[in-house]
N, C-alpha and C positions, 0 to 999 in steps of 0.2 A: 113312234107308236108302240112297237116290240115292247119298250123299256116302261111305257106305263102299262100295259098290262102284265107285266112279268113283277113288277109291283104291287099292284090292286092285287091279281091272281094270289097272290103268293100271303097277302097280310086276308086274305077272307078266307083261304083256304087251311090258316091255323086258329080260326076262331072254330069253339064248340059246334056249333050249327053246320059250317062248312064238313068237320070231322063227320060226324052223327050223318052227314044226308051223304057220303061217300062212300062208305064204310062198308060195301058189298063189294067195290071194288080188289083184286089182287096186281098181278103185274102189271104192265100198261105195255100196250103192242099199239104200233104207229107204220103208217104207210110210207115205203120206202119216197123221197123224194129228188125226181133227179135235175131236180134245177140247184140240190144242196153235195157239199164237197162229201162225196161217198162215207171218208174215216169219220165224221161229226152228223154224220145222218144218223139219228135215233130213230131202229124199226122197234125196239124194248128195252123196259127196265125193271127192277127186279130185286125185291129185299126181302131176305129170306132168315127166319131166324131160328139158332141153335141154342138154346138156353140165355146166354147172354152174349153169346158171341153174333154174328149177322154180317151175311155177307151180302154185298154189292154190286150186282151186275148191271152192267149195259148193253146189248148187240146195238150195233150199226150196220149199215149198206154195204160199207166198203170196209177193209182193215185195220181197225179200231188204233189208234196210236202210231200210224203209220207215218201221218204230219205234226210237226212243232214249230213252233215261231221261230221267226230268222232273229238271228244273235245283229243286236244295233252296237255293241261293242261299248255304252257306255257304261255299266253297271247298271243297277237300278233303276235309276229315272230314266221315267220315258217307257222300260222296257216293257214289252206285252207278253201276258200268262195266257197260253192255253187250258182249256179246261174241260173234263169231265164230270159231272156237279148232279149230287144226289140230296133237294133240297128237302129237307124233311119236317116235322110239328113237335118232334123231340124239344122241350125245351135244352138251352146252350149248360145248363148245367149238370146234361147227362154226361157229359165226356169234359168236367172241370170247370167251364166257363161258370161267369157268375149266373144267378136265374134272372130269367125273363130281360136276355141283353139283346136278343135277337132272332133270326132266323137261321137257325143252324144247318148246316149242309155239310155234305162229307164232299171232297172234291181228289180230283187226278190231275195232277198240273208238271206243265212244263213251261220253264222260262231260262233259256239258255244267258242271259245277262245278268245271273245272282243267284245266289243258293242260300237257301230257307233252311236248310235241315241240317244244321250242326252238329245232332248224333247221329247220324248217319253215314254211311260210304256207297251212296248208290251204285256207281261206277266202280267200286273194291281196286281202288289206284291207290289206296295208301291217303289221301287225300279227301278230308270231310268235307271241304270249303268250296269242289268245282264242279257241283255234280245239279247245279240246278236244270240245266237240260233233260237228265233225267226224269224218267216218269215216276211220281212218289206221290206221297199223300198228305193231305190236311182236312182238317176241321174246320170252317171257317163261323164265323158270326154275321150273317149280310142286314143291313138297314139301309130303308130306302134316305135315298142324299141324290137332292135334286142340284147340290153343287157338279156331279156328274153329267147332270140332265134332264130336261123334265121327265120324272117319274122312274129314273136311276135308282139303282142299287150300289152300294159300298159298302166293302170289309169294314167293319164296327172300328174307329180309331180308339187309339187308348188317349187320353187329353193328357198332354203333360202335368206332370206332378202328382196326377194320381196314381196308386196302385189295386190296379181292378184284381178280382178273383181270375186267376187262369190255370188250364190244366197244367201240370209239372213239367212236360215236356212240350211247352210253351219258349220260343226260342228268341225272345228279348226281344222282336219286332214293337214298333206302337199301333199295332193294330191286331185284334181280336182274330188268331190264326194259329194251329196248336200242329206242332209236327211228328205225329205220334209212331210214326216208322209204320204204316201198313204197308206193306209192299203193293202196288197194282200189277195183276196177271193180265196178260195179253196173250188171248187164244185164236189167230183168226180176224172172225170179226165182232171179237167181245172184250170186255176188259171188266174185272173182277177185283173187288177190295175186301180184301175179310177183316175186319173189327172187332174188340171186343167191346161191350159197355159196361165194362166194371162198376159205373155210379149209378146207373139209369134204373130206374125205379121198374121192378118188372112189368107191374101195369101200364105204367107209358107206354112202353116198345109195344105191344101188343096192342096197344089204340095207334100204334105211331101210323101217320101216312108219309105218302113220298113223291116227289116227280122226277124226272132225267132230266139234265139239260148240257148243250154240248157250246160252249162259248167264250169268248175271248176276255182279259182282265187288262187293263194299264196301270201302271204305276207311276202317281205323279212325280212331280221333283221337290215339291213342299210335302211331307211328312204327313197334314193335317188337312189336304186339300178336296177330299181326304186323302189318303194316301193309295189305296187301290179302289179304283171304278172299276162296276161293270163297264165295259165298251159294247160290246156286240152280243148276241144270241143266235148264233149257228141253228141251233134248233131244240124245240120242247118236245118233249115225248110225249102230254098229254094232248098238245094242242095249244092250251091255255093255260097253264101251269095251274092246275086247279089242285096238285096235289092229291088228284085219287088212286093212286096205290096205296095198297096195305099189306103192310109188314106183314108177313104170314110165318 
């Protein structure tokens, strides 16, 4: 049920009319829930913008980042992403992606079974290639794929043999997923991503809106299966994912 409405919510609340009737809204503040795991409990969320730059916050209940997926030891497939996920109406070609490929979101992820970010050294071990445990960042592209489930969401797959438009520091994955080095701060019981948006048109960001949401990712073991589903939804910070935050 979660997965169609985080669907539905999600494709009516980037259409004009959903924008336009939301658009008094600012941060989004949610009642603590204690039947949900403290560090994934969304009390608020929060996009704040500084010219072009725009930082991302989250508070939750308990100490935000404190939990990560257990390591399955086989690589990639199979493995489950944790996630912090700020879905927003930006079109995907503010920050590189081609336009109008998807639902763009900025996300906080950890997945102790493979590492995404080949320019990076989360861990500062000397070693770019083992630090996907790490809490770090990405840009994702989400389209619903009912190959996940009815009324699932999946990272946008790249289809073999094409070459789609992707930001530069796009890290050869087949799927729509850009590893742009934000660092996530963890303060407590919040977690912060500051961004720049070099492409984004200044008027978007200032119409942009936004939801939180705090939830689990799998990666299948076929490439195109697609290759990363949603799994689960910990929790929405609207409620409904209606996307009424506004970027301020």
């Amino acid at each position: 049920m979660i997965k169609t409405i985080l669907t539905a919510s999600l494709l009516a609340a980037t259409s004009p009319l959903a924008m336009a009737a939301d658009g008094h809204h600012h941060d989004i503040r949610s009642e603590v829930d204690s039947s949900k795991v403290a560090d994934f409990d969304i009390v608020a969320a929060k996009v704040k913008l500084n010219g072009r730059f725009a930082t991302f916050r989250m508070s939750t209940a308990g100490k935000a980042g404190a939990s990560t997926p257990p390591a399955i030891g086989n690589g990639a497939p199979g493995a489950a992403i944790w996630a912090y996920v700020w879905p927003t109406t930006l079109d995907p070609s503010a920050v590189g992606f081609g336009e109008k490929t998807g639902i763009l979101a900025l996300a906080a992820t950890s997945h102790p079974d493979f590492d995404d970010t080949p320019l990076q050294d989360e861990n500062v071990d000397g070693d770019t290639g083992n630090d996907g445990g790490q809490w770090h960042s990405h840009w994702v592209v989400l389209t619903p794929d009912d190959r996940c489930g009815p009324g699932a969401l999946s990272v946008r797959d790249v289809p073999e043999g094409t070459s789609p438009v992707m930001p530069a520091t796009w890290p050869g994955v087949p799927f729509y997923l850009d590893s742009p080095g934000f660092t996530p701060v963890f303060d407590g019981a919040s977690i912060e991503v500051n961004v720049v948006l070099a492409n984004a048109d200044i008027h978007a960001l200032h119409e942009a809106q936004y939801d939180g949401v705090t939830t689990a990712l799998r990666v299948n073991a076929n490439f195109h299966a697609p290759h990363v589903c949603v799994e689960n939804v910990f929790d929405i910070a609207s409620g409904d994912l209606s996307l009424p935050g506004k970027v301020h």
